[in-house]
C-alpha positions as CSV (number, residue, x, y, z in Angstrom):
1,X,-24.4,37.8,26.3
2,X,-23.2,39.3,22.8
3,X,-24.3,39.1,19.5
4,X,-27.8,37.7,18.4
5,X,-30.1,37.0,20.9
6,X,-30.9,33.2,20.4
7,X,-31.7,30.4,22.8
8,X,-30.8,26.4,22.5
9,X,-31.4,23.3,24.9
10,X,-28.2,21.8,26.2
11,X,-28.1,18.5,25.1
12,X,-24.6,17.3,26.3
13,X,-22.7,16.4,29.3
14,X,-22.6,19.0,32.2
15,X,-20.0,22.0,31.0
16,X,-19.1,25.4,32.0
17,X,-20.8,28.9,30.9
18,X,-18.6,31.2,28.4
19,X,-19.1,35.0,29.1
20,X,-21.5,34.9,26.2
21,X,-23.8,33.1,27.6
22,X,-26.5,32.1,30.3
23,X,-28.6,29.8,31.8
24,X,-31.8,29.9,32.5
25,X,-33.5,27.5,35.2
26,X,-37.0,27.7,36.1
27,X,-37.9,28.2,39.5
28,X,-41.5,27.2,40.0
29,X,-43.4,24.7,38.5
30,X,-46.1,26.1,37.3
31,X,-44.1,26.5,34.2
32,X,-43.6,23.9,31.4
33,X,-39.7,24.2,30.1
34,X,-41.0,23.4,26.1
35,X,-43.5,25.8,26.5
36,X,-41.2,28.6,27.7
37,X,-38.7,27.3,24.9
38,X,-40.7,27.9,22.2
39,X,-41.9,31.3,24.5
40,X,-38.7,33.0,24.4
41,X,-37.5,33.3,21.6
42,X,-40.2,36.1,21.2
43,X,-39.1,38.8,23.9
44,X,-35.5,37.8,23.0
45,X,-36.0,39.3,19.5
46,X,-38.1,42.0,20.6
47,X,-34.8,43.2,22.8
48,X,-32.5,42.3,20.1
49,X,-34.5,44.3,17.4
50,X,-34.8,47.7,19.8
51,X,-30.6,46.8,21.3
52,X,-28.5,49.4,19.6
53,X,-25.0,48.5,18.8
54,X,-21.8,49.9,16.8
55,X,-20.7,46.4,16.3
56,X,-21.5,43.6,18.5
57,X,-25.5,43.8,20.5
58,X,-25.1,42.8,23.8
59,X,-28.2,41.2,26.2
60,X,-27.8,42.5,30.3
61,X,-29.1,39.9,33.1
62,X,-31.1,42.9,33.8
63,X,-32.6,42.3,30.6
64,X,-33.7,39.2,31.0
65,X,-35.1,39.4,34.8
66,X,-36.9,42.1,33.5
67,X,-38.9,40.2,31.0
68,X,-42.3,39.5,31.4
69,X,-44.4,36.3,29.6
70,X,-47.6,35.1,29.5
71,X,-47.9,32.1,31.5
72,X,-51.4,29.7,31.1
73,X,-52.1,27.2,33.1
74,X,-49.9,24.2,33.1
75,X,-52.6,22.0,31.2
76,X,-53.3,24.6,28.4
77,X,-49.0,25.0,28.0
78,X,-48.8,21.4,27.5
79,X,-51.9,21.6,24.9
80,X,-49.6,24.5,23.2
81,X,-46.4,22.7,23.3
82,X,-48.3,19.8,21.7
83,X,-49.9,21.8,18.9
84,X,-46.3,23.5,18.2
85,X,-44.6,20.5,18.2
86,X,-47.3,18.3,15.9
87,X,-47.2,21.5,13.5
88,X,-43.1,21.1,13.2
89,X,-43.9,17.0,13.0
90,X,-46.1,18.3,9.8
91,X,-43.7,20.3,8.2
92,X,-40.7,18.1,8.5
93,X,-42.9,15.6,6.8
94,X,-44.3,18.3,4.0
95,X,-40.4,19.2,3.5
96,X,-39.2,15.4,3.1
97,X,-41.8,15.3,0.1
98,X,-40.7,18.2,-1.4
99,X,-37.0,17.0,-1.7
C-alpha cells in the first residue's frame, strides 16, 4: 500500500485487489465494521504521519497486524457509531443551509 494512508467501503460488485491496496475483514464478532471504519482512520494517520518517504509512503501488512484499537463492547460501538453518524446527519444539514 503506497501513498496516503486512507480507507473506503467497497460499494460495488466483487473485483480484484491492485498492489496498492488491501482488504481488511473482521474476524470476530465482537467487532462492529462502522465502528472500526470510523476507528481506523486514526492509527492509519498516526503511521502515515511518523512513515518516512523520499517520494511515495508506503504502509507494510506488518503494519497493519501490528495495530492495536480500543474495542468496547458491542452495545457501546453501536451507541458510538450512532452518535458519529447523527453528528454527520447534523452537519450535512447545517452545510445545505449555508449554501
Amino acid at each position: 500500500m503506497d501513498g496516503d494512508f486512507n480507507i473506503a467501503k467497497w460499494k460495488s460488485k466483487p473485483a480484484l485487489l491492485n498492489q496498492r491496496v488491501c482488504r481488511i475483514k473482521k474476524s470476530i464478532n465482537e467487532i462492529n465494521l462502522d465502528y472500526f471504519f470510523y476507528l481506523l482512520p486514526i492509527p492509519l494517520l498516526e503511521i502515515n504521519k511518523s512513515t518516512s518517504s523520499i517520494t511515495v509512503k508506503h504502509l507494510s501488512n506488518k503494519q497493519i497486524e501490528n495495530m492495536l484499537f480500543p474495542i468496547p463492547p458491542v452495545s457501546e460501538q453501536y451507541r458510538i457509531v450512532e452518535t458519529i453518524e447523527k453528528l454527520f446527519s447534523r452537519l450535512d444539514q447545517i452545510q445545505k443551509n449555508i449554501v
